[in-house]
N, C-alpha and C positions, 0 to 999 in steps of 0.2 A: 432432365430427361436422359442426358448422357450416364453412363455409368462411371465411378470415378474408382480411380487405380488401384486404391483396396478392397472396395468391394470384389474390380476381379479377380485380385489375387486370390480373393478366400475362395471366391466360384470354382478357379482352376485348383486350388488346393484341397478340395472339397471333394471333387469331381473328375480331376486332372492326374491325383496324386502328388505333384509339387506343385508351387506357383508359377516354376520357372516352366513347366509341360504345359504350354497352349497349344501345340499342334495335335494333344487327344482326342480324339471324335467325343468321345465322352464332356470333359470339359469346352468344346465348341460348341457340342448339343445344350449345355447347363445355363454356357453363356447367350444363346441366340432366344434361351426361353425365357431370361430373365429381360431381354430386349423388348421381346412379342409383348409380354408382360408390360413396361412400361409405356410402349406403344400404346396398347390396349386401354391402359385408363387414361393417356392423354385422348384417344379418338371417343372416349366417354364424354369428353366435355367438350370436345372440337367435332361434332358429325360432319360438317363437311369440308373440312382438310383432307381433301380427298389424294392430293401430294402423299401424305405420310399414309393415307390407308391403301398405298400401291407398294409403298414400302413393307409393313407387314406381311400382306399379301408375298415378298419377294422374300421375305425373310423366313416365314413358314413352310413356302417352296423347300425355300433350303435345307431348314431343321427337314421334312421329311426325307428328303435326298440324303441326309446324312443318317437318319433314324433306321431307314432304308440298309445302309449300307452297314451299319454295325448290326443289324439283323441276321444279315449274310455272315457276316464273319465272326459273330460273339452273340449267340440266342440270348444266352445266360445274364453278359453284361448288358442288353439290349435291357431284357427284363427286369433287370434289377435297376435299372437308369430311370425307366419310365416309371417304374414305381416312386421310387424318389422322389421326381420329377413332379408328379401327379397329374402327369398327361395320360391321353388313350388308357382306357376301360378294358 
């Protein structure tokens, strides 16, 4: 369920521009959906682990606060991330 060391490297390399840049909104957004993600198909077979479905919930929160925020300050990288991404329509 956790994610393991090179998978993030390649998220933040991916998304980041280096491995070593984790504080980019871009690669924090990259890394919080690959989270929701795993979250998600563990709560497919746990309905009521209702623990980890408040964590989602908090983790979503936050992708949008941050989705939010590079909106304001990068339309362009906004749009081009969520396409990526293949969140929001």
């Amino acid at each position: 369920m956790s994610i393991t060391k090179e998978k993030k490297a390649n998220i933040f390399k991916e998304f980041g521009g280096t491995a070593a840049n984790t504080g980019s909104i871009e690669g924090q957004i990259a890394m919080i959906t690959e989270r929701i993600n795993s979250i998600s198909e563990h709560l497919q077979k746990n309905k009521k682990d209702f623990g980890t479905h408040r964590g989602l919930m908090r983790l979503v929160g936050q992708r949008k606060r941050l989705l939010t925020y590079l909106s304001k300050h990068n339309l362009t990288g906004y749009r081009a991330l969520i396409e990526k991404l293949g969140i929001r329509k």
